[in-house]
C-alpha positions as CSV (number, residue, x, y, z in Angstrom):
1,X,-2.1,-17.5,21.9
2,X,-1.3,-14.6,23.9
3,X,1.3,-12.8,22.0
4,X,-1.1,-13.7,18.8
5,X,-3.7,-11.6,21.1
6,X,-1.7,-9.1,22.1
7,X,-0.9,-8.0,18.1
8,X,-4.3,-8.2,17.3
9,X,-5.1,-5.4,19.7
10,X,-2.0,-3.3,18.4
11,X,-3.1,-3.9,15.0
12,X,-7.0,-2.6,16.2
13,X,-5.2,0.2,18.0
14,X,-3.1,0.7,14.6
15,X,-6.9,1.0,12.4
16,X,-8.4,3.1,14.9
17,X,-6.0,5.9,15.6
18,X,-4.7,6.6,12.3
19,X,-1.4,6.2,13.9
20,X,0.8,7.1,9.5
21,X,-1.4,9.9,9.4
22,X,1.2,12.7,10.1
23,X,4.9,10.9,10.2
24,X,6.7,13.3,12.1
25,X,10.4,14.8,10.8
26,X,13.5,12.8,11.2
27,X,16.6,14.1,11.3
28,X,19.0,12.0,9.2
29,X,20.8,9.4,10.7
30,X,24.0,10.5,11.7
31,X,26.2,7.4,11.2
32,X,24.3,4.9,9.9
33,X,21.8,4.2,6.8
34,X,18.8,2.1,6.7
35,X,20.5,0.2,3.6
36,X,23.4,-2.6,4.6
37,X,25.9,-1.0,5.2
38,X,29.1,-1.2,3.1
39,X,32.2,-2.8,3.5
40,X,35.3,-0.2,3.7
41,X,38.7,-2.3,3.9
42,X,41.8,-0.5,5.0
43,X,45.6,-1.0,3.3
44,X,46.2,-4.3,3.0
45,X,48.0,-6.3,6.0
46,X,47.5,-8.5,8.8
47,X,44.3,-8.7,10.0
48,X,42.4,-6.2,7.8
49,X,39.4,-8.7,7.0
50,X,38.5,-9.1,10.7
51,X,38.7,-5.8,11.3
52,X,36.1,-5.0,8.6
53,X,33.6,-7.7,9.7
54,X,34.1,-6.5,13.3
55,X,33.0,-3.0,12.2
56,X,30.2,-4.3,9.8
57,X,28.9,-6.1,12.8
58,X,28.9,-2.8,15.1
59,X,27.3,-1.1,12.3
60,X,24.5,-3.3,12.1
61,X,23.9,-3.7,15.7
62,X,24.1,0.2,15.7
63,X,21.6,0.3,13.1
64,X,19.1,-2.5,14.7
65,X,19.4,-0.2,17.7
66,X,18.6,2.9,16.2
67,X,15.9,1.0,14.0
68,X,14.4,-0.1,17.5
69,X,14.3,3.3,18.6
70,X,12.2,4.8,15.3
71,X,8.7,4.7,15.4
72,X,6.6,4.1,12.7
73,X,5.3,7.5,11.3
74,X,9.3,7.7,11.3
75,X,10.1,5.2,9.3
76,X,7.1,5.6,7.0
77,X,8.4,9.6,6.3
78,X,12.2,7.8,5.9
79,X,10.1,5.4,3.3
80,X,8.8,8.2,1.2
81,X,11.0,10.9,2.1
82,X,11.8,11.7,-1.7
83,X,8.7,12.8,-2.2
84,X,9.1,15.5,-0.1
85,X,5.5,16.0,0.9
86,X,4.5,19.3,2.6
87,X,2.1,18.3,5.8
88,X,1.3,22.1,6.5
89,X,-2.2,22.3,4.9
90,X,-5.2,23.9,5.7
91,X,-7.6,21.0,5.8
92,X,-8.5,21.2,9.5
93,X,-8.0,17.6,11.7
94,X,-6.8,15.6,9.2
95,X,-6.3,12.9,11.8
96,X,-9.5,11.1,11.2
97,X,-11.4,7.6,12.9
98,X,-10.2,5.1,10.7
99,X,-12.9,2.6,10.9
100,X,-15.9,3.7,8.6
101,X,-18.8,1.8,7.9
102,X,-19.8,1.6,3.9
103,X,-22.9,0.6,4.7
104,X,-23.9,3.9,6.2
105,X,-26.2,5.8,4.3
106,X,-23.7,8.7,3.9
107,X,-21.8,6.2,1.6
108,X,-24.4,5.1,-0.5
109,X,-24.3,7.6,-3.1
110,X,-22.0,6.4,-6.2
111,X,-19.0,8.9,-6.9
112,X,-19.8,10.9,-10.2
113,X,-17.6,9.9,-12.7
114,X,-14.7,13.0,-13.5
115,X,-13.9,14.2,-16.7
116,X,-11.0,11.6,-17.4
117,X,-9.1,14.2,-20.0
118,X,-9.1,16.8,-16.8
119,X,-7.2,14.9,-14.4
120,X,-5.0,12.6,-16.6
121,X,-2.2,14.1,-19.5
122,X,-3.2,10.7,-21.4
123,X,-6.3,9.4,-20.1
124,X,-5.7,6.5,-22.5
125,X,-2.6,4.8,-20.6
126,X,-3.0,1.9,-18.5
127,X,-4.8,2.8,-15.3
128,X,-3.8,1.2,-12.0
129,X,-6.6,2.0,-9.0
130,X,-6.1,1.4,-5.7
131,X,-8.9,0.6,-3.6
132,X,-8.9,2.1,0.0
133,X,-5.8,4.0,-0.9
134,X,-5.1,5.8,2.5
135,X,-2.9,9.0,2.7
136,X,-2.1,8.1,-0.8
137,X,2.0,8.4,-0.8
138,X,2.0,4.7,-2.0
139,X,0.7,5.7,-5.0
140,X,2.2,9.0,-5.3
141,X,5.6,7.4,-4.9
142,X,4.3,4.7,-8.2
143,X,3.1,7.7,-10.2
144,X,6.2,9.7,-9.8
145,X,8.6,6.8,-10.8
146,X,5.5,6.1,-13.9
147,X,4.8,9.4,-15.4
148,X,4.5,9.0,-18.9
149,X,3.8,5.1,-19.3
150,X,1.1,4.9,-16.0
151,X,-2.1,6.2,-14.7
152,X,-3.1,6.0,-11.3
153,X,-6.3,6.2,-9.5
154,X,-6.8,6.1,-5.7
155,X,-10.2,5.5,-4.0
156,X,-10.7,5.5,-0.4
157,X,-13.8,6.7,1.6
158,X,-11.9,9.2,3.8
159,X,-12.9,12.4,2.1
160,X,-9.9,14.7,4.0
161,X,-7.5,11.8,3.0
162,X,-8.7,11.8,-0.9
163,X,-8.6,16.1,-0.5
164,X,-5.4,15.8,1.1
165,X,-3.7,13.5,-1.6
166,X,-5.2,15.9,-4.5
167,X,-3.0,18.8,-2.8
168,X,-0.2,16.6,-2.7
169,X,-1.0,15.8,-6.7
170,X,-0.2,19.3,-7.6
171,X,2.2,20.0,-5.4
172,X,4.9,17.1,-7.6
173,X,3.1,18.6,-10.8
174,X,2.3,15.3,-11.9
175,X,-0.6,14.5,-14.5
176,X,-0.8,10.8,-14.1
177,X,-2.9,10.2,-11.1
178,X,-6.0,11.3,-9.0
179,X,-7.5,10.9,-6.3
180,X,-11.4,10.6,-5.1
181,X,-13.5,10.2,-2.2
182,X,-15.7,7.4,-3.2
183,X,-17.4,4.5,-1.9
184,X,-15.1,1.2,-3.8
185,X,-18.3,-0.8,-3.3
186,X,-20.9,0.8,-5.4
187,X,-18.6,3.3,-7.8
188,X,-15.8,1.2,-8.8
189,X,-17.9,-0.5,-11.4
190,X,-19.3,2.4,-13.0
191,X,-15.8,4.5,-12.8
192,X,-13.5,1.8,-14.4
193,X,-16.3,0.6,-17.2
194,X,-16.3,4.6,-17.9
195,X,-12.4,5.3,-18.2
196,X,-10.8,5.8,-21.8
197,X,-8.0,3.1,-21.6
198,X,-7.0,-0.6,-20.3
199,X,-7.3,-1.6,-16.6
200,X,-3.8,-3.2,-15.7
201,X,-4.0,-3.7,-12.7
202,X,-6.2,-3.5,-9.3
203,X,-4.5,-3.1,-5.5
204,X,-6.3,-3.7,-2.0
205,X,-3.7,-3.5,0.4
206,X,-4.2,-3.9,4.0
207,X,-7.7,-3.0,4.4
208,X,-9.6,-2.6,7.4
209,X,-10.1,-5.5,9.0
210,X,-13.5,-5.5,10.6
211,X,-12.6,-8.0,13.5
212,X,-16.4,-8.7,14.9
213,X,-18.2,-11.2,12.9
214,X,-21.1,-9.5,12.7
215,X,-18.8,-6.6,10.7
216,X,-17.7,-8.5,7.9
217,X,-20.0,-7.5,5.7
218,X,-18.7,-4.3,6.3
219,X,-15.3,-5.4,4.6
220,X,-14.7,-3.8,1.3
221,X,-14.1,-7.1,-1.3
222,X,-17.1,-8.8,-1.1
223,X,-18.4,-10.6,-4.2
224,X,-19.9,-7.8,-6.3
225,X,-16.6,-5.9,-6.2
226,X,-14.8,-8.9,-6.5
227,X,-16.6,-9.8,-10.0
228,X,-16.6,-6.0,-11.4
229,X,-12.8,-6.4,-11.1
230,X,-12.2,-9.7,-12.9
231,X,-14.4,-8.5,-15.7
232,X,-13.2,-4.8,-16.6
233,X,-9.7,-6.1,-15.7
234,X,-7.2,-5.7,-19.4
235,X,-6.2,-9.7,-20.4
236,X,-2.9,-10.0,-18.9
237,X,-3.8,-7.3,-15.8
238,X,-3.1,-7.9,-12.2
239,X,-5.1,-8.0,-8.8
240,X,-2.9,-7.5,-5.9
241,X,-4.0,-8.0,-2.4
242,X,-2.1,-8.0,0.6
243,X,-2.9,-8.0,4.4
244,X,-1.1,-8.6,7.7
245,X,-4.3,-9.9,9.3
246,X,-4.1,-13.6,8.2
247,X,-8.0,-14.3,8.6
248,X,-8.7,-10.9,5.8
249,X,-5.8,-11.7,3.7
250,X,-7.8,-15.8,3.6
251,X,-10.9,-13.9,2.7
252,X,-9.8,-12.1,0.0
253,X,-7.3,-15.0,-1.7
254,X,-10.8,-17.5,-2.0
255,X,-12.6,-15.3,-3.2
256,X,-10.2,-14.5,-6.3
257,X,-9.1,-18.1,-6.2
258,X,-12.7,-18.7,-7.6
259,X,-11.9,-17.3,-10.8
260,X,-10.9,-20.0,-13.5
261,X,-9.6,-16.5,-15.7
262,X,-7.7,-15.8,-12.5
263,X,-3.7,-17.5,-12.1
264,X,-1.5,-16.6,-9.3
265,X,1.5,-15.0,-10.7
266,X,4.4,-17.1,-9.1
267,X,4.8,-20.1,-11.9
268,X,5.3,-17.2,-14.5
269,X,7.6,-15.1,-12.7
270,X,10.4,-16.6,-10.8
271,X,11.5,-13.6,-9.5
272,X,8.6,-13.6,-7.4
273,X,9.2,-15.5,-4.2
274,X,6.8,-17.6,-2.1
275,X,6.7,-19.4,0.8
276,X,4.9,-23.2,0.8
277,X,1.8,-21.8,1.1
278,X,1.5,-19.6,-1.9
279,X,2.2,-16.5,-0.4
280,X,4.5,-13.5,-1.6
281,X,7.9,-13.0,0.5
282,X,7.7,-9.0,-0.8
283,X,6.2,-6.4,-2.1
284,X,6.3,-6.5,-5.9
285,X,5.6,-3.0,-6.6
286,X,9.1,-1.9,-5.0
287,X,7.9,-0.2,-2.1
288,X,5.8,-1.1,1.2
289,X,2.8,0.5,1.9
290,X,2.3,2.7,5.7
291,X,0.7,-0.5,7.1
292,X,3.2,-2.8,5.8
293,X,6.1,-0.7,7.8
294,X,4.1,-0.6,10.8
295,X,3.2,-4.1,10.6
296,X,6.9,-5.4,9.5
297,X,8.0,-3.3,13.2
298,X,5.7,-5.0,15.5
299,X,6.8,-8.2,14.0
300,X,4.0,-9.4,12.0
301,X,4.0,-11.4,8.5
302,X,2.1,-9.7,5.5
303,X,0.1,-11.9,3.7
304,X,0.4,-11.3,-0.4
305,X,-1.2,-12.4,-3.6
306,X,-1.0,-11.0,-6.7
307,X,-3.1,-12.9,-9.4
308,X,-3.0,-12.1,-13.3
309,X,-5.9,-12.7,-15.7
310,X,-5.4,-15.5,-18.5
311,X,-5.2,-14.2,-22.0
């Protein structure tokens, strides 16, 4: 009960200061990679085998150390260092509170809907939007690795994030995503029903948890979001929702476990692994999110659904 405490208030101190906001510069590690490490055997004679698993094992307890040692804004610019994002922009404090209330009055104004064929090559592809995006290098790293089959959008209601990520945008060149300060609650709906091309697939991943009771209405699914998704979502698309806060991540699975349309994706995907619960082992998209590193450190489970609409 205590230790279940005591990562409850790291993962409110986590939310409230932003902490993957500006990863910091590593230096590369000098002897050791973040990948296993791989097996070098010597000529062949007596003893050569044990030699190599007594290295391996002082390579991996070199690497656990070092690992120990990393913090998460490190680790996070290690995850994503291929996209070789500049952080030396003019956008003032970029370092922003973290819990925002979408209630407030300042949020109740829908997004205006942008000019689909401005920000997207093809605004006919498949669109993937991420709700309550963050910094946005998740879906950077997607769109990068997606460029000609993909669009992405990413939402969040962080306005210097959103402006932040648009910079970022043009920076790689790339034509196949955008990024928008906007209220998920009341402008998902109207953006989605107005874009050009199939909706494939939907993401909330890690969002903020509003602990108090008397907050959860400030959480971003709640039913009206929860339906507009289902229904603009292509036959065949994909909601994917992931959380390390078990209580949010419970939320979030009954509510899209209400939809008949709605299958989780395990029984057609073996490569998917779950535990006896029903939740994901991994990340299916091939990379964590900034939450999901931080989380994974501290030693917390991540909670994962991803659910595909019948046919």
């Amino acid at each position: 009960m205590a230790s279940s405490r005591h990562f409850m208030l790291r993962s409110y101190n986590y939310y409230s200061s932003g902490v993957a906001a500006y990863p910091r510069k590593v230096a590369p590690l000098s002897s050791v990679s973040l990948q296993s490490p791989r097996l070098c055997y010597s000529h062949c004679c007596n003893g050569a085998v044990h030699s190599a698993e007594v290295e391996l094992e002082q390579q991996q307890q070199q690497q656990q150390h070092q690992q120990r040692h990393l913090r998460s804004p490190d680790l996070v610019a290690l995850e994503y260092a291929d996209l070789n994002l500049s952080y030396k922009l003019d956008l003032g404090h970029v370092r922003i509170r973290q819990h925002v209330n979408p209630l407030s009055s300042s949020f109740s104004v829908p997004a205006q809907v942008p000019e689909w064929n401005h920000v997207f090559r093809d605004p006919t592809l498949p669109l993937m939007v991420d709700i309550g995006c963050g910094s946005g290098r998740f879906l950077l790293w997607l769109a990068k690795r997606n460029s000609k089959v993909k669009n992405y959008l990413g939402l969040d209601i962080r306005q210097k994030l959103a402006k932040r990520a648009e910079i970022w945008v043009k920076d790689l060149a790339l034509d196949n995503i955008h990024f928008m300060f906007a209220n998920a609650t009341n402008s998902f709906k109207q953006l989605v029903a107005s874009y050009h091309g199939p909706l494939m697939l939907v993401s909330i991943l890690c969002p903020d948890p509003h602990f108090k009771k008397r907050h959860h209405k400030r959480r971003v699914l709640q039913k009206p979001l929860a339906v507009a998704i289902v229904d603009h979502l292509m036959p065949g698309g994909q909601v994917f929702i992931q959380s390390d806060v078990l209580e949010v991540a419970l939320d979030m699975r009954n509510q899209f476990d209400e939809f008949d349309v709605l299958k989780h994706i395990d029984p057609s995907n073996p490569t998917l692994l779950c535990d006896n619960e029903g939740w994901l082992l991994s990340n299916p998209l091939g990379i964590r999110t900034e939450r999901e590193i931080h989380a994974e450190l501290e030693g917390a489970r991540i909670y994962r659904r991803m659910y595909q609409k019948q046919m």
